[in-house]
VEXNULO-494075 format. One record per atom (N, C-alpha, C): x, y, z; residue in three letters; atom name. Coordinates in steps of 0.001 Angstrom, whole numbers, padded with zeros to 6 digits. Example, Ala and Ser with C-alpha at 12.3 -4.5 7.8 and 13.67 -1.06 7.14 Angstrom:
013190  -005690  007800  ALA  N
012300  -004500  007800  ALA  CA
013200  -003300  007800  ALA  C
012850  -002250  007080  SER  N
013670  -001060  007140  SER  CA
012900  000030  007870  SER  C
//
This chain:
046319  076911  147634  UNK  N
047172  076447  146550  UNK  CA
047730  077666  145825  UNK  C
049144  077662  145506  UNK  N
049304  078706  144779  UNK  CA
050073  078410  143445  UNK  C
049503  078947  142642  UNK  N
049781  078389  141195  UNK  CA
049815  079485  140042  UNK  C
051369  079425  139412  UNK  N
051429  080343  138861  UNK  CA
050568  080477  137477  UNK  C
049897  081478  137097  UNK  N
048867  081665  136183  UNK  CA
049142  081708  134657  UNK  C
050305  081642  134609  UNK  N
051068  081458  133087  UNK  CA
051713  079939  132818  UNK  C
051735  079094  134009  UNK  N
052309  077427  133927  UNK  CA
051013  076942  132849  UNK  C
052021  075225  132585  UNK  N
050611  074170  131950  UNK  CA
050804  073559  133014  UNK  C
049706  073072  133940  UNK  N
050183  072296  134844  UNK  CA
050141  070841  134972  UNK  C
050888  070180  135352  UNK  N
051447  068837  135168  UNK  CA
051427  068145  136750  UNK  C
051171  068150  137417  UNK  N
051138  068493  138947  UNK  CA
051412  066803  139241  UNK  C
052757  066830  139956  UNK  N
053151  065383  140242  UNK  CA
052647  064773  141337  UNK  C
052068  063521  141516  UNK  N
051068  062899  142569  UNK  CA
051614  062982  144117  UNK  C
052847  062710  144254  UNK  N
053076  062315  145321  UNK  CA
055364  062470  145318  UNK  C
055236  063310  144289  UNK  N
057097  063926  144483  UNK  CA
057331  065447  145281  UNK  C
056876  065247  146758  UNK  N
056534  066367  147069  UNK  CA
056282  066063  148443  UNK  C
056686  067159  149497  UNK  N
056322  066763  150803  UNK  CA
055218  067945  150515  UNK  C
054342  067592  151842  UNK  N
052730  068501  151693  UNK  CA
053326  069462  152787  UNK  C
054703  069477  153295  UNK  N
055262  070868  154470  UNK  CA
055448  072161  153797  UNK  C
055464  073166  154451  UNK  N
055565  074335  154113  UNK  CA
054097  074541  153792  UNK  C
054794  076197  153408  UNK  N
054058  077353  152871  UNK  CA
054412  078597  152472  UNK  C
053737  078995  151538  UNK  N
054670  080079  150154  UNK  CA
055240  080980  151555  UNK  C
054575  080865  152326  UNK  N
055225  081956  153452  UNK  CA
056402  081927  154176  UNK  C
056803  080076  154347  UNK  N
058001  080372  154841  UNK  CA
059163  079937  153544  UNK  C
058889  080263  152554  UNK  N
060062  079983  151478  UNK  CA
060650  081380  151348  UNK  C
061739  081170  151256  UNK  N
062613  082714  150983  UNK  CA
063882  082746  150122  UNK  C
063831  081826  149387  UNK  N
064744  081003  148463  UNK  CA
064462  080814  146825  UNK  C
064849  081429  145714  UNK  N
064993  080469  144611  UNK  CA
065839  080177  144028  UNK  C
065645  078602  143438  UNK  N
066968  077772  143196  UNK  CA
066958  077911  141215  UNK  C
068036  077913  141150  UNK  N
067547  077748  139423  UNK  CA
068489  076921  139045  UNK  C
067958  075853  138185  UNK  N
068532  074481  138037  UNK  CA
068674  074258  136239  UNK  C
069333  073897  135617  UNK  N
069537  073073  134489  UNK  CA
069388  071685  134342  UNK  C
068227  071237  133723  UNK  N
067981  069629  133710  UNK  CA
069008  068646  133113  UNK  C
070340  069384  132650  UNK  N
071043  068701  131581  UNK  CA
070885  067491  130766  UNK  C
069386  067932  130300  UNK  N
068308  066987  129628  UNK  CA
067822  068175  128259  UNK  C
067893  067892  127237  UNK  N
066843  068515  126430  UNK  CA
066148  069358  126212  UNK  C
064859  068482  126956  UNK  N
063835  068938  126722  UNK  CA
062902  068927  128327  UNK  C
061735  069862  128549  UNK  N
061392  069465  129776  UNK  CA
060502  068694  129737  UNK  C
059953  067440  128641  UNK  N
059252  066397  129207  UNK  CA
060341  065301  129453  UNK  C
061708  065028  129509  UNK  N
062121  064587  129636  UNK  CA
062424  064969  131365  UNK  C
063166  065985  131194  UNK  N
062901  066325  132844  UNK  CA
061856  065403  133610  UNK  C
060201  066084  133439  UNK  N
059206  065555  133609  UNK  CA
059112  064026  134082  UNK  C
059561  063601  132845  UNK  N
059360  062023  132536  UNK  CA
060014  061241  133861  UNK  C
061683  062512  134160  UNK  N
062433  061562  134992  UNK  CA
061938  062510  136474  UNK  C
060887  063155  136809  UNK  N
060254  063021  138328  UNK  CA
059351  062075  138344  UNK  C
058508  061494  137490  UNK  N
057783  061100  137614  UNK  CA
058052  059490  137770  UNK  C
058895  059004  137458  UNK  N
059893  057645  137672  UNK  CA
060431  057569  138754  UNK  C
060673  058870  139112  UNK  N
061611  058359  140459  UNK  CA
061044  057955  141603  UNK  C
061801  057190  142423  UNK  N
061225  056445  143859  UNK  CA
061469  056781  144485  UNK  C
060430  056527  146202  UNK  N
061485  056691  147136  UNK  CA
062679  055414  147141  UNK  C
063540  055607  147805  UNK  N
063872  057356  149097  UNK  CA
064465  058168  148111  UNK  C
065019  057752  146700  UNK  N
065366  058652  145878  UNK  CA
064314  059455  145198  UNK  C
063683  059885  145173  UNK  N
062679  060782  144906  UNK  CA
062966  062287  144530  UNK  C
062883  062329  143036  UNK  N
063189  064045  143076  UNK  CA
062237  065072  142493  UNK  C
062155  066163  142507  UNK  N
061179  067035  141666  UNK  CA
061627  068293  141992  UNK  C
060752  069503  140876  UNK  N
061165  070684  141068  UNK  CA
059755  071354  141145  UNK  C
059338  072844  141533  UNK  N
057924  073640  141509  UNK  CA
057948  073576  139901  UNK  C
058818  073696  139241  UNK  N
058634  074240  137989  UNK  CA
059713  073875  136729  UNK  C
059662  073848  135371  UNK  N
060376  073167  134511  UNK  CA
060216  074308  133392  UNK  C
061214  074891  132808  UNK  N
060949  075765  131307  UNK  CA
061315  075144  130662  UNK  C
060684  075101  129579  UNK  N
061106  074528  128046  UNK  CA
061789  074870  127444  UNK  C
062870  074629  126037  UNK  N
063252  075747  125481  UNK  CA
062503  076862  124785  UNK  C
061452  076025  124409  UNK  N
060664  077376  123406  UNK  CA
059869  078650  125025  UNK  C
060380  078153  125919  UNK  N
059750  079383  127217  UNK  CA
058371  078745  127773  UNK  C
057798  077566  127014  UNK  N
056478  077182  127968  UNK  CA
057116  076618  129650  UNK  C
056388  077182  130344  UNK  N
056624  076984  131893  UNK  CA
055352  076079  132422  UNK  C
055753  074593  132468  UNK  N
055054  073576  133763  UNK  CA
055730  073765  134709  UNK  C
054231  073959  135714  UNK  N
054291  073565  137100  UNK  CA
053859  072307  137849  UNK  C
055087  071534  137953  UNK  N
054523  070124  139008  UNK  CA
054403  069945  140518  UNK  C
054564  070899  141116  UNK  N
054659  071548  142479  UNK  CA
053819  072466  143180  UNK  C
053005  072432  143574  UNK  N
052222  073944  144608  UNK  CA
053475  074718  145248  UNK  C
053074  075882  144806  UNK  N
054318  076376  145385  UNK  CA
054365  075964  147318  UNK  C
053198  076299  147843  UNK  N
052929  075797  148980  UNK  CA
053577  074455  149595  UNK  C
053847  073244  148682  UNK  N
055036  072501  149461  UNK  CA
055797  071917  149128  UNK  C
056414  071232  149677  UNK  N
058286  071299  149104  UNK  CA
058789  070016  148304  UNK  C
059421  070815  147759  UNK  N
059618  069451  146193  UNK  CA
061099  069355  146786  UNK  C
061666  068139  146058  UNK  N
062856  067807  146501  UNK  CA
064055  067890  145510  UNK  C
064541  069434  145317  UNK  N
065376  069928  144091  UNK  CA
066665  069950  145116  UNK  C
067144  070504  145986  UNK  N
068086  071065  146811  UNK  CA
068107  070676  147970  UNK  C
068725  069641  148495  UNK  N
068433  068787  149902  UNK  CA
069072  069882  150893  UNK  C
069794  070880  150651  UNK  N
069948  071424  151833  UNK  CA
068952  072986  151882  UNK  C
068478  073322  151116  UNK  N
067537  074068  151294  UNK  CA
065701  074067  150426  UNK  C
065829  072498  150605  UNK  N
064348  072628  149963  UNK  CA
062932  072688  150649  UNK  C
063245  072903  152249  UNK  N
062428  073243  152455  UNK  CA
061845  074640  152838  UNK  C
062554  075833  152316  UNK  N
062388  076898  152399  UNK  CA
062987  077964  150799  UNK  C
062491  076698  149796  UNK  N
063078  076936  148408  UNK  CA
061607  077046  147292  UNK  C
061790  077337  146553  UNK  N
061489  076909  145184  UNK  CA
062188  076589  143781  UNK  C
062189  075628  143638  UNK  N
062848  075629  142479  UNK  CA
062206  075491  140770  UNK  C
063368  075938  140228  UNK  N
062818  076004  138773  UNK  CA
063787  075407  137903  UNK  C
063565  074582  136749  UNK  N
064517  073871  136656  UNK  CA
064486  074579  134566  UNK  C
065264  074397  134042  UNK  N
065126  074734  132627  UNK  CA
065921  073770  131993  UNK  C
065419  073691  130602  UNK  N
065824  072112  129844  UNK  CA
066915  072841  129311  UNK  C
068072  073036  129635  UNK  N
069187  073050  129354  UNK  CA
070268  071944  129714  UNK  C
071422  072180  128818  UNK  N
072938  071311  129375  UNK  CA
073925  071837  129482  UNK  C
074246  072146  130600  UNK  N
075918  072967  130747  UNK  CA
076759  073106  129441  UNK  C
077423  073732  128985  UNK  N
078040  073740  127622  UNK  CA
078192  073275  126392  UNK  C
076507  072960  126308  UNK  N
076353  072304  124999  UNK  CA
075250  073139  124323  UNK  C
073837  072914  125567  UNK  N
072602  073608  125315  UNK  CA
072101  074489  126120  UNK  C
072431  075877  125860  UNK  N
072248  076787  126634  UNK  CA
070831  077742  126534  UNK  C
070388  077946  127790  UNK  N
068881  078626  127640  UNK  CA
069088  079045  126761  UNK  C
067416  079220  126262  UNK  N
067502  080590  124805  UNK  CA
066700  081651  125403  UNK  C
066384  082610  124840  UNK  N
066229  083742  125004  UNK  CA
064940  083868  125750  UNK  C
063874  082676  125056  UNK  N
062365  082447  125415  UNK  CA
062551  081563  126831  UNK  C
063136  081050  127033  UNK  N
063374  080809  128585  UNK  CA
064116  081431  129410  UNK  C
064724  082541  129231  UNK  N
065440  083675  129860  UNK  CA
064188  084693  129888  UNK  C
063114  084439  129504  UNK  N
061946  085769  129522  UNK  CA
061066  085008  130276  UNK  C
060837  083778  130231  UNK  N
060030  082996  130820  UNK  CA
060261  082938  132612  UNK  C
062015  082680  132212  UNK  N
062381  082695  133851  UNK  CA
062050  084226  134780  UNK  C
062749  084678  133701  UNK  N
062341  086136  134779  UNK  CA
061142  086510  134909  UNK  C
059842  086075  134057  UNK  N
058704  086644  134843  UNK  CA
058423  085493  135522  UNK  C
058641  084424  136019  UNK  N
058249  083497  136935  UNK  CA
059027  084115  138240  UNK  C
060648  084617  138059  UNK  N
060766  085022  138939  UNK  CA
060430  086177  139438  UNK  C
059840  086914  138746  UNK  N
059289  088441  139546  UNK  CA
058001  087899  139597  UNK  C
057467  086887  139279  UNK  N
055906  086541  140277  UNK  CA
056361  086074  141802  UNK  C
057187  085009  141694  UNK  N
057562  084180  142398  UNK  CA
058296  085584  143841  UNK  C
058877  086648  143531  UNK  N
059643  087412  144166  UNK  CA
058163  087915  144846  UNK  C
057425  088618  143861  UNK  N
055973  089230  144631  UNK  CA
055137  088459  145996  UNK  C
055476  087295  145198  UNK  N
054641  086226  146042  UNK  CA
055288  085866  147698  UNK  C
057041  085638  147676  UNK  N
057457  084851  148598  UNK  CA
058089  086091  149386  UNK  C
057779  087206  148322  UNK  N
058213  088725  149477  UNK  CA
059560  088750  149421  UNK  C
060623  088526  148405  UNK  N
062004  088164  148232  UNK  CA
062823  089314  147263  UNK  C
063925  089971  147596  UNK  N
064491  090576  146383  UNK  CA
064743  090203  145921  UNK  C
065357  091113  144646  UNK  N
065730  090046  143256  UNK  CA
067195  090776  143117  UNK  C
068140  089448  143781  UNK  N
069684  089719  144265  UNK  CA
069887  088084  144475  UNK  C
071295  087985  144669  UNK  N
071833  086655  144445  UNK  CA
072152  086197  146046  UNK  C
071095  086720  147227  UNK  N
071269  086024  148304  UNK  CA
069818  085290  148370  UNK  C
068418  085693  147273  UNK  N
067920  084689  147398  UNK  CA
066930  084608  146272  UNK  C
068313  084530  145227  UNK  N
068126  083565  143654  UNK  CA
069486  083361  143766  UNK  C
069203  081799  143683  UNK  N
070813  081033  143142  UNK  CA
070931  079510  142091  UNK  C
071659  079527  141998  UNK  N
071480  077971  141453  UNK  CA
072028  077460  141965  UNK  C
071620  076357  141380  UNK  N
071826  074823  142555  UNK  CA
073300  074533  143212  UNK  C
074242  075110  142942  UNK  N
075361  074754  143206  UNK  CA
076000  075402  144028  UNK  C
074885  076812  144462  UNK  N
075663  077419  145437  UNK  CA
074760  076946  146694  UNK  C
073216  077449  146543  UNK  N
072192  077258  147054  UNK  CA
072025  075398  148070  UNK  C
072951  074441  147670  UNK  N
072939  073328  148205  UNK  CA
074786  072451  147458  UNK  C
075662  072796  148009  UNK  N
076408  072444  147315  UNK  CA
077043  071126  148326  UNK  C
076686  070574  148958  UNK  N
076844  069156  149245  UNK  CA
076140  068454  148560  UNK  C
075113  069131  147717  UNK  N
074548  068075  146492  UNK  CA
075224  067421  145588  UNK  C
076872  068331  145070  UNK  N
077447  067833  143924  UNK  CA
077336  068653  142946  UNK  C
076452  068984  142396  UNK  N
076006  069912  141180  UNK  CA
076749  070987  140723  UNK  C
078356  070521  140593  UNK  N
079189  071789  140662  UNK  CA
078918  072433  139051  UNK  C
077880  072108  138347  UNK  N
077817  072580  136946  UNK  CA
076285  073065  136908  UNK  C
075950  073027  137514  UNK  N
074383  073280  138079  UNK  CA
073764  074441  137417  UNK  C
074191  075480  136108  UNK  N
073568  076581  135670  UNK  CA
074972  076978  135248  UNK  C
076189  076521  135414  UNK  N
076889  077270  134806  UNK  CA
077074  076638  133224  UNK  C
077340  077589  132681  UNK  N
077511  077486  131063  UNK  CA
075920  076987  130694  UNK  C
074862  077478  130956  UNK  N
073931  076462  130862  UNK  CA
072779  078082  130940  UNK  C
072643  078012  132198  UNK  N
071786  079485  132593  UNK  CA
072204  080509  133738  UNK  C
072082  081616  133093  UNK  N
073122  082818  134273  UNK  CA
072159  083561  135024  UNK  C
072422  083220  136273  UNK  N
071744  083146  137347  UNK  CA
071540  085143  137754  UNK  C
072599  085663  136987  UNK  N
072525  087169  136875  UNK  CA
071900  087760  136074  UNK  C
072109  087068  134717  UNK  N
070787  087467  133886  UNK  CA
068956  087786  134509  UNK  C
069289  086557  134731  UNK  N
067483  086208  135196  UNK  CA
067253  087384  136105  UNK  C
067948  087726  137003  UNK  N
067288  088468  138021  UNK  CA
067808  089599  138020  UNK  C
068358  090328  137010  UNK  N
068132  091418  135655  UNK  CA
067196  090949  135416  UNK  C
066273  090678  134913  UNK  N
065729  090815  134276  UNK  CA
064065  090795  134851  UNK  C
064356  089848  135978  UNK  N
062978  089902  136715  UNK  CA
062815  091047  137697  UNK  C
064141  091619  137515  UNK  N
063887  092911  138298  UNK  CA
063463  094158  137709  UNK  C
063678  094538  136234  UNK  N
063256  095097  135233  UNK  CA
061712  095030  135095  UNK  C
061461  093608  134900  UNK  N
059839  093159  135398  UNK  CA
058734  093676  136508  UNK  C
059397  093478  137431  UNK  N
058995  093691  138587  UNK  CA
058392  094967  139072  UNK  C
059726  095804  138256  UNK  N
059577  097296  138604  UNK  CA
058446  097993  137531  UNK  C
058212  097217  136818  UNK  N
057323  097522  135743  UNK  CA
057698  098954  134787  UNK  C
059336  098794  134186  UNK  N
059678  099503  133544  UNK  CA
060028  098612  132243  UNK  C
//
């Protein structure tokens, strides 16, 4: 099981295929819930059905607390065209209304320089993206924009990383 050591974990029963492994993921997705808050997020994996069934590894709050409802180990269903070699992270933002704050821009980037350590990945925009590039037969043409900048973060988890 691999579980990041700074999440609260919330771990969803059954929104999740049990395939994969942190080993073959080489992907992260970064998503905007264009919801609030992330128990709302939350609220709406945990409702959903099949065959519509959705979830993410991970949810930031605005104040920066990070749940994990996902093992990173197997695959949640954020990005239908690359979720099974993804992780995703989703943050309670809304495209041009409610935009990350600062405590989830610090939150993201050290999830993503764990997440980079872990899945053996640089921290460059061929594998951190958001949802709209990363799976764009999904629709999600607003998917992080005006919402969370997908360049920031990884500035910043690369700053992290390097331990400067």
């Amino acid at each position: 099981m691999t579980i990041y050591p700074k999440a609260v974990l919330d771990l969803l029963p059954d929104d999740h295929s049990a395939s994969g492994t942190a080993a073959q993921r080489n992907l992260i997705v970064l998503h905007c819930t264009a919801g609030p808050t992330a128990s709302s997020a939350i609220n709406t994996f945990k409702a959903s059905v099949a065959p519509n069934r959705v979830s993410s590894h991970f949810v930031i709050d605005v104040d920066g607390t990070v749940y994990q409802l996902v093992d990173v180990e197997r695959t949640a269903w954020h990005a239908s065209e690359v979720n099974s070699r993804s992780v995703g992270i989703e943050h309670a933002a809304i495209p041009g209304t409610q935009p990350a704050t600062d405590a989830q821009y610090q939150a993201s980037a050290e999830l993503v320089a764990w997440l980079g350590g872990i899945l053996k990945v640089s921290f460059d925009d061929a594998h951190v993206q958001p949802h709209s590039v990363a799976s764009p037969r999904d629709g999600h043409v607003l998917c992080c924009q005006g919402a969370v900048d997908p360049d920031r973060v990884i500035s910043m988890a690369a700053v992290i990383a390097s331990g400067t």
